[in-house]
DOSEDO-104809 format. One record per residue (C-alpha): residue number from 0; residue in one letter; x, y, z. Coordinates in steps of 0.25 Angstrom, whole numbers, plus 2048, in hexadecimal, padded with zeros to 3 digits. Last residue first. Layout:
BEGIN
NUM:A:X:Y:Z
...
//
This chain:
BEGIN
188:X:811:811:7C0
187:X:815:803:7B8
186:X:821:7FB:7BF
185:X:817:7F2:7C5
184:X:818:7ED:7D0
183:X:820:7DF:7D7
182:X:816:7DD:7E4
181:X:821:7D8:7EE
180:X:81B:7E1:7F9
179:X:816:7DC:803
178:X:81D:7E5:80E
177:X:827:7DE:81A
176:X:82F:7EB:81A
175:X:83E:7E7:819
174:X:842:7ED:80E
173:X:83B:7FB:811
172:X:848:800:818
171:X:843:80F:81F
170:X:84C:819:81A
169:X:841:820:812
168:X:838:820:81F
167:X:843:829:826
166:X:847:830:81A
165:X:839:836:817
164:X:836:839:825
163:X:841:841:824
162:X:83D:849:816
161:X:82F:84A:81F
160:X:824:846:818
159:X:81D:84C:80B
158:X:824:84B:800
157:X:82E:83E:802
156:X:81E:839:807
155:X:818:83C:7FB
154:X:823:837:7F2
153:X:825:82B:7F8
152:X:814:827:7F9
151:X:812:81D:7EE
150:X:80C:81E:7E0
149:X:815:829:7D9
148:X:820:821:7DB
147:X:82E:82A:7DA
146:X:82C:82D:7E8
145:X:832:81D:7EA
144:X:840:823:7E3
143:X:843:816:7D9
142:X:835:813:7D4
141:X:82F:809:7CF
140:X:838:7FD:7D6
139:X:82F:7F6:7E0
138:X:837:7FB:7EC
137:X:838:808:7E7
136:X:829:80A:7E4
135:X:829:805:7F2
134:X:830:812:7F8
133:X:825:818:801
132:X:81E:80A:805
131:X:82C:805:80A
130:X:82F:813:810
129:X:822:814:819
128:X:823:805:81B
127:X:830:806:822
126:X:829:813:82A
125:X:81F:80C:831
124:X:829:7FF:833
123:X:830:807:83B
122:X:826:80E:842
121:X:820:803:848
120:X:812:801:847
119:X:80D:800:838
118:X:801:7F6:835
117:X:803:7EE:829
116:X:7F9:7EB:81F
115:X:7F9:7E2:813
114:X:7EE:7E4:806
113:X:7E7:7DA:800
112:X:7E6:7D6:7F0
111:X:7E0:7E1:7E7
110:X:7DC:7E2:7DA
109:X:7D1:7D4:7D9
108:X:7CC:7D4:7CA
107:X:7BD:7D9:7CC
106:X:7BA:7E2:7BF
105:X:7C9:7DF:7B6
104:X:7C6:7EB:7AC
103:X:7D4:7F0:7AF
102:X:7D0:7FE:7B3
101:X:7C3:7F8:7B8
100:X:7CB:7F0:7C1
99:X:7D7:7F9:7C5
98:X:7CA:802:7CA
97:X:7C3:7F7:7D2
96:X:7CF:7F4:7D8
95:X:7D4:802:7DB
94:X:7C6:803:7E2
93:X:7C7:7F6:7E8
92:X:7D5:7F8:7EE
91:X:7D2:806:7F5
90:X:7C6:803:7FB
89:X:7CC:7F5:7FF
88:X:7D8:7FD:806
87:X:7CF:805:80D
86:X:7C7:7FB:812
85:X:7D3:7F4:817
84:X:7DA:801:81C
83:X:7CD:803:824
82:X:7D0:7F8:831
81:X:7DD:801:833
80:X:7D8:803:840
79:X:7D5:80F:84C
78:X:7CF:818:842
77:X:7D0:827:841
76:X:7DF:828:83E
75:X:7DE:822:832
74:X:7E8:815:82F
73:X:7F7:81C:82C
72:X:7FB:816:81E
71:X:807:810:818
70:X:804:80B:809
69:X:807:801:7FF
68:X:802:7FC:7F2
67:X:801:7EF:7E8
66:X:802:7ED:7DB
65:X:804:7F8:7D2
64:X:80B:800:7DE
63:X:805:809:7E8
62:X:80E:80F:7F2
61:X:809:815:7FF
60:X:810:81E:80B
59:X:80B:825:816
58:X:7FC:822:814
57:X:7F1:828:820
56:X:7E4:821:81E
55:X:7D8:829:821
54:X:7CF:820:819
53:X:7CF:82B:80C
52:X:7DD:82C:80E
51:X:7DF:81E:80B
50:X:7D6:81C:7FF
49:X:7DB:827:7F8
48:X:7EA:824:7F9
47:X:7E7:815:7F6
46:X:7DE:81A:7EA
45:X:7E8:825:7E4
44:X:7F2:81A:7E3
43:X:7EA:80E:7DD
42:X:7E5:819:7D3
41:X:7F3:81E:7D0
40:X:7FA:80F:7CF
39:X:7EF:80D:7C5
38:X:7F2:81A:7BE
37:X:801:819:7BF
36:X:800:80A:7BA
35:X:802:7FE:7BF
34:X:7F6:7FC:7C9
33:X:7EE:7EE:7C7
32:X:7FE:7E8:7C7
31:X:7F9:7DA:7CE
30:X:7FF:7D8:7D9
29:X:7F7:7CA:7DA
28:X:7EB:7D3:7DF
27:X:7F1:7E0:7E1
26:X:7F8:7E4:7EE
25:X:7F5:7EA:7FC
24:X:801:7F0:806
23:X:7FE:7F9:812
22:X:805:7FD:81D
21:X:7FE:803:828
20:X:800:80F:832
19:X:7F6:80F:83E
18:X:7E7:80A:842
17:X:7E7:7FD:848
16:X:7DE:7F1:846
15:X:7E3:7EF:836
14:X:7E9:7E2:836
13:X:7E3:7DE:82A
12:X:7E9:7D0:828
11:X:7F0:7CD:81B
10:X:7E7:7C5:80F
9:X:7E3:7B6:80B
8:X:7E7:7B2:819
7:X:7E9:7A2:81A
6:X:7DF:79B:822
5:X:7E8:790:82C
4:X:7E0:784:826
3:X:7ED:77F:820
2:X:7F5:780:829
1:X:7F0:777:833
0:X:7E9:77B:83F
//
């Protein structure tokens, strides 16, 4: 077959037949910046949190950005695939959508891009991600210390996990986790 009938794939594969650990990442649409601002990043924030627990999903880290967000989550315990998580994410982008819209008065501008999934199965990389999604406002440079950013999980989890469990997944060199992530975000939070 020559190359160029091979169909080229407008979004990532869903590989969501197992339950267990994901990592997610979803963007804007062109990164666009629909959530600079503390009360956009706020909505965007209190809506992934909602919508997660309201489907039995169990987050263990998140980080929300203007342009794109990232979490670690334990798929419910009740259901033997992830298969929900793109439901629940679609729940979750066109409700914010619909309201960065009307906020804007832009009815029907396209918000949201895709989202990327990785299933978790080796603790190594389980706990990589952990840190990389924990200290990404570091990454990004909005914040020097990652519980200094009130849209992302550090300062939960330095409060309520064990002090050694924070050192171990704080040690964890994020530089080499293969994460889309070269969204440049806005520096207004």
């Amino acid at each position: 077959m020559p190359l160029s009938a091979i169909p080229w794939p407008h979004a990532p594969e869903h590989r969501l037949t197992s339950r267990g650990t994901y990592f997610v990442t979803a963007a804007t649409y062109g990164h666009q910046h629909r959530f600079a601002g503390s009360a956009r990043l706020g909505v965007l924030h209190r809506g992934l949190l909602q919508v997660a627990a309201e489907a039995g999903w169990v987050m263990q880290a998140w980080a929300v950005f203007s342009n794109h967000y990232h979490f670690v989550a334990r798929s419910p315990g009740a259901s033997e695939t992830a298969k929900e998580l793109s439901r629940v994410l679609g729940r979750l982008h066109g409700t914010t959508a619909t309201w960065i819209n009307r906020l804007d008065a832009a009815p029907g501008r396209k918000v949201w891009h895709n989202f990327w999934d990785t299933r978790l199965t080796y603790e190594r990389s389980y706990l990589a991600r952990l840190s990389y999604v924990h200290q990404n406002a570091v990454k990004h440079g909005l914040v020097s210390v990652a519980n200094q950013y009130p849209w992302c999980s550090a300062r939960w989890f330095e409060r309520t996990a064990p002090a050694a469990s924070v050192r171990t997944v704080y040690r964890f060199r994020t530089d080499r986790v293969n994460v889309p992530d070269d969204y440049p975000v806005s520096p207004d939070w």
